[in-house]
TIZA-971527 format. One record per residue (C-alpha): x, y, z; residue in one letter. Coordinates in steps of 0.5 Angstrom, whole numbers, plus 500, padded with zeros to 3 digits. Layout:
% TIZA-971527
XYZA/...
% end
This chain:
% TIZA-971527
490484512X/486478507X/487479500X/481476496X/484473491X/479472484X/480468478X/476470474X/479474467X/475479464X/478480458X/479474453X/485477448X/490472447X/496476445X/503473445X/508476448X/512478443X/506482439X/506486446X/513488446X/512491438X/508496441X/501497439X/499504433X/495507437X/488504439X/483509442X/481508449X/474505449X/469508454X/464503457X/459501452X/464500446X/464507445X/471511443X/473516448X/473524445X/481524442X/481522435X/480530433X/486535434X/486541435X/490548431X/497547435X/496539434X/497539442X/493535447X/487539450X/483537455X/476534455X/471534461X/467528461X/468521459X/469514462X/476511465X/477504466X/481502471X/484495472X/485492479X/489485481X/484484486X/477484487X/475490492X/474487499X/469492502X/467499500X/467500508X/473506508X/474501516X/477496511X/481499506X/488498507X/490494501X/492496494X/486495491X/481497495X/484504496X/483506490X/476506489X/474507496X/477514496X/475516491X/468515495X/469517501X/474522504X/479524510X/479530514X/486531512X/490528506X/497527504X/500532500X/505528493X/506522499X/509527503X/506533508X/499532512X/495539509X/486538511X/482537507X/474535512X/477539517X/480545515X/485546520X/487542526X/491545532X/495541537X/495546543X/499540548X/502534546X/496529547X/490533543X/488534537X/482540535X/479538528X/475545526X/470541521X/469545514X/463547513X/458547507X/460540505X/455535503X/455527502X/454525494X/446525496X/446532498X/445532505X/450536510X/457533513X/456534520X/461535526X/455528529X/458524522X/465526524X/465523530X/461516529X/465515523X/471515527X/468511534X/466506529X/472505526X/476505533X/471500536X/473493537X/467490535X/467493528X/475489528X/477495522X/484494519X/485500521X/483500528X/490500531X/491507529X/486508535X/489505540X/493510544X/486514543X/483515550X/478519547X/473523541X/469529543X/465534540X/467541542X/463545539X/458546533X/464545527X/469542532X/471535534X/477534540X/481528540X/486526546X/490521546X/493518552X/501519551X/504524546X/504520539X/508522533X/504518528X/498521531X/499526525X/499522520X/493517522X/488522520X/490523512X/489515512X/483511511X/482511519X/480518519X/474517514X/467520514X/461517512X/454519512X/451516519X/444517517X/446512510X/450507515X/444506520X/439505514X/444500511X/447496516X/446490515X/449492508X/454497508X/460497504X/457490501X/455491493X/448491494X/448496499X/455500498X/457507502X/455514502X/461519502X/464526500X/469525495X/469527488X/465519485X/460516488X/457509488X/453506482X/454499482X/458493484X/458486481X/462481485X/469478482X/467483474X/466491475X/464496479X/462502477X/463510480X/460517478X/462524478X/458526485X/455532482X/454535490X/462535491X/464541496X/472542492X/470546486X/478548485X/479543479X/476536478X/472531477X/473531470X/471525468X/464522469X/465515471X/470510473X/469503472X/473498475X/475492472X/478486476X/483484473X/487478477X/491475471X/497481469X/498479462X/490480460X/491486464X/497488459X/493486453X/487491456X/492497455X/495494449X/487494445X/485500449X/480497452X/483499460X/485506461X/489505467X/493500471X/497498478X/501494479X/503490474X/508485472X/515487475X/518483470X/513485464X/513493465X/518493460X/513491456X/508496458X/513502457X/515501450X/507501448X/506507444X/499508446X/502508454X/506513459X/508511465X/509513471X/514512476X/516514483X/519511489X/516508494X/516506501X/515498500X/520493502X/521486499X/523482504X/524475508X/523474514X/525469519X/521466525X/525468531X/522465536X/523458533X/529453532X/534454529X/532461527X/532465534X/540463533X/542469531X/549466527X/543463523X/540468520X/547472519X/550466516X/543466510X/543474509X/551473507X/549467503X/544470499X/546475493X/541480493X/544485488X/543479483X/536478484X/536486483X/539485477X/535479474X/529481476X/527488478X/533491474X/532499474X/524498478X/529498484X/534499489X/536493493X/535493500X/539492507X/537489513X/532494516X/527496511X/527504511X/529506504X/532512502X/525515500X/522514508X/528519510X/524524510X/526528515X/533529519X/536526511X/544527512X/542523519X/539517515X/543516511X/549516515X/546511519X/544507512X/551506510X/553504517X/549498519X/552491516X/550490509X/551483510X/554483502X/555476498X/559472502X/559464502X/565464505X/563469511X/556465511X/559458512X/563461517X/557464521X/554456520X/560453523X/559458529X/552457530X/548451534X/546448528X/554448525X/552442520X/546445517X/538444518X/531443514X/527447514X/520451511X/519458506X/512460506X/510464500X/506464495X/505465486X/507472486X/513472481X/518476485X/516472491X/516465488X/524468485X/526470492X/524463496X/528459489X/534463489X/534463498X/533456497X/539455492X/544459496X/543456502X/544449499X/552448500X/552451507X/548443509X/540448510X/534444506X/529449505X/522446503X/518452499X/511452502X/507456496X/500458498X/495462496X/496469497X/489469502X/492463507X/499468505X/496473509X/491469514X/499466516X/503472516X/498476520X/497470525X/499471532X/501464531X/507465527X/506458523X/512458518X/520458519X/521464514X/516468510X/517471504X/512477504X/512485502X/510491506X/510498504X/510504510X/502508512X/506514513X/512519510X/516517516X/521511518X/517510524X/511507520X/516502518X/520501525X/514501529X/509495525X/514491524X/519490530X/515493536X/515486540X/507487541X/506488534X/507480534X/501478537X/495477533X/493482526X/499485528X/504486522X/512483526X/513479522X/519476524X/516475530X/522480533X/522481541X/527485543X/526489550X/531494548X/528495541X/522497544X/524502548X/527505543X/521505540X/516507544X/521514547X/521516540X/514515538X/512520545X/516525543X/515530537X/522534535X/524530529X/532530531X/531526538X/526521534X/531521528X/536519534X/533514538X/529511531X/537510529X/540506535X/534501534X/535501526X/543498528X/541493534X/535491529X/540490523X/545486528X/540482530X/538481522X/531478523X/530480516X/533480509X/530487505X/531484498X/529491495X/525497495X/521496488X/519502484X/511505484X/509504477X/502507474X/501505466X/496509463X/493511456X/496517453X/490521453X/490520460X/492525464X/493529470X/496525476X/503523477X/504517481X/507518489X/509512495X/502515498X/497513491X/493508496X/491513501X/488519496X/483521492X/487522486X/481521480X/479527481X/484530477X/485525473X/481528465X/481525458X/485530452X/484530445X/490530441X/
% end
């Protein structure tokens, strides 16, 4: 995935550092156009009260890089396209599948999926959803030629069919485990044909936008400033939200203005700030934070297909060579764990748990170990050392993971040049078939509630080619049968079992080093209220419920 990167600030507050850190005395949430949320009133019991109505605005790292749901697989784009547009089904709190446009969905063999439409529920200009806009949604986004980031979850789809009035039939080619999960993500998606095929030559651009079900709507998107969103009047799911009545996106690229945003008031909600800034953010007494556990992995990953790197006494040699745990210390602190060889975290073990955790402690740690990492050297085919390349780019934690790789590996007689490149070309690189860099130092975060939707993208051999996500560039035949026989069967403990054969062979391998596991963190002004961050925020509608309180 191509992340555009932006440059240009929004807010010009110069606010030091140690003014952030004093805390701020309480400045209202401003709504667009300068005017102060509803809040400075309390009412009787001196308690929040909610308000419906008002305006959010809502700071993003980058800009958008299409309103097209068939490109919404990043962390800036998903949080405005899905408040738009929505999926027959949905994640419930990151963790269960429940419907949402289909109102059931039955599986009555292995390879089909019967989607029952839900009826009486209109796009934003009031026109119905129908069982046609269903089915073009999904086949524009499975077809090749509209290269959607989201498209590989189609590939062991043999076919999409109307079955009745309100029914859409999926069948897949082979039995998939995942399948499950796709239709709750932006590759299950409806959008009005009608809209599309009136706006096709703009479509999801800012001039053209999109045409959805959700809860807002499109109004307005000025490239590289704000975009903004309404409540769509004609929204089906009356239990609840929306509350408010407008969201305006902000694109904020530079972390400290985004602080800064919150400090004043003049930002409401914030992703994906800082790590080593969120202290900062927490002691802020207009702000609450939300945290919870996330499936993102922090990682390096080594080129295993190029010399000296596809010698597996290499790479063992350097994960011994890195302290990993003091980076957590230094850096991440408490918005972390620390990471092992294969990224399935604790919070992706969910299902078969004792099992997971189990295999977990049994897989080799590969603990700080000079001595043990210049044993593996010595062993290896290239004993006195090497040059070599660290591709990455300015991220903070990245750039700190590449300086401190390239210092531990100093004694063992390994020179490795740091490679910093914009976060665009860190993507096009790391996503190319090519594989052009010795060791990358990325971040990755699981589609799906299941360890599966880490194992498979990352280590399946044919996830190396072009657009895919093995970033290792890891081809083992044994690995890959274990994969493809468990993504075939649908009882938890059979997959479980042959999912953890493949995570101990993966772990010998040590095609990766997993640094940490990092922690999802939402800021928000105190009068916000009604959403706790999950490890699946970028795939859900979660403004809907979002309201303003008064005090």
């Amino acid at each position: 995935m191509k992340k555009k990167r932006l440059t240009k600030a929004l807010l010009s507050i110069g606010v030091s550092l140690s003014v952030l850190a004093a805390g701020c005395s309480g400045s209202p949430a401003t709504q667009s156009g300068g005017e102060s949320a509803k809040g400075s009133e309390s009412n009787a019991g001196g308690e929040a009260k909610a308000q419906a109505g008002g305006t959010v605005t809502f700071a993003l790292e980058h800009e958008v890089v299409s309103l097209d749901p068939a490109f919404s697989y990043d962390f800036s784009t998903g949080p405005v396209v899905n408040q738009i547009t929505e999926p027959l089904m949905r994640f419930e709190k990151g963790k269960s599948v429940v419907p949402n446009l289909a109102e059931k969905v039955e599986n009555p063999d292995p390879k089909t999926y019967v989607y029952t439409i839900r009826q009486g529920v209109t796009f934003s200009d009031g026109t119905p959803m129908t069982a046609d806009d269903v089915i073009f949604s999904l086949e524009r986004t499975r077809d090749p030629k509209t290269a959607s980031y989201v498209g590989w979850m189609f590939s062991n789809v043999d076919k999409i069919e109307k079955a009745g009035d309100w029914t859409v039939k999926v069948t897949l080619k082979e039995p998939d485990a995942n399948w499950q999960y796709a239709m709750a993500t932006s590759a299950g998606h409806v959008i009005s044909k009608a809209y599309y095929e009136a706006h096709k030559a703009n479509f999801g651009k800012p001039d053209g936008g999109t045409m959805g079900t959700g809860p807002f709507k499109f109004v307005s998107w000025q490239t590289g400033s704000e975009l903004v969103l309404e409540k769509n009047p004609n929204y089906w799911n009356k239990e609840g939200g929306p509350y408010l009545d407008k969201i305006v996106y902000k694109v904020i690229p530079e972390g400290m203005t985004r602080i800064t945003g919150l400090k004043t008031g003049q930002i409401n909600m914030a992703l994906n700030l800082p790590l080593d800034l969120q202290e900062v953010v927490a002691k802020m007494d207009n702000v609450k934070v939300s945290r919870s556990d996330s499936f993102l992995s922090d990682f390096i990953a080594f080129n295993t297909q190029r010399k000296p790197f596809n010698d597996v006494k290499v790479r063992q040699a350097i994960s011994h060579a890195l302290d990993r745990q003091k980076i957590v210390t230094e850096l991440i602190k408490d918005a972390g764990i620390a990471g092992k060889t294969v990224p399935i975290p604790p919070a992706l073990w969910t299902f078969e748990k004792d099992k997971w955790e189990k295999a977990y402690s049994e897989i080799p740690d590969y603990t700080f170990d000079t001595d043990k990492a210049k044993q593996l050297l010595s062993e290896s085919s290239v004993p006195t050392g090497f040059s070599g390349k660290i591709l990455t780019d300015s991220d903070s934690l990245r750039m700190n993971i590449a300086l401190a790789l390239q210092a531990a590996v100093k004694p063992l007689g390994i020179n490795l040049e740091i490679e910093k490149v914009t976060g665009e070309e860190l993507n096009t690189r790391a996503w190319g078939g090519a594989r052009d860099y010795d060791i990358v130092v990325q971040n990755w975060s699981s589609d799906f509630p299941d360890p599966a939707g880490n194992m498979v993208p990352l280590f399946l051999s044919a996830n190396a080619a072009d657009g895919g996500s093995n970033f290792a560039n890891y081809k083992n035949p044994e690995v890959d049968k274990l994969l493809e026989e468990q993504n075939r069967l649908t009882d938890p403990a059979k997959r479980t079992e042959l999912m953890i054969q493949a995570e101990k062979l993966i772990a010998n391998d040590a095609p990766w080093i997993v640094v940490s596991h990092q922690k999802n963190f939402l800021a928000m002004s105190k009068n916000v209220e009604g959403y706790d961050i999950d490890p699946l925020y970028f795939w859900e509608g979660f403004m809907k419920d979002v309201k303003l309180t008064q005090q």
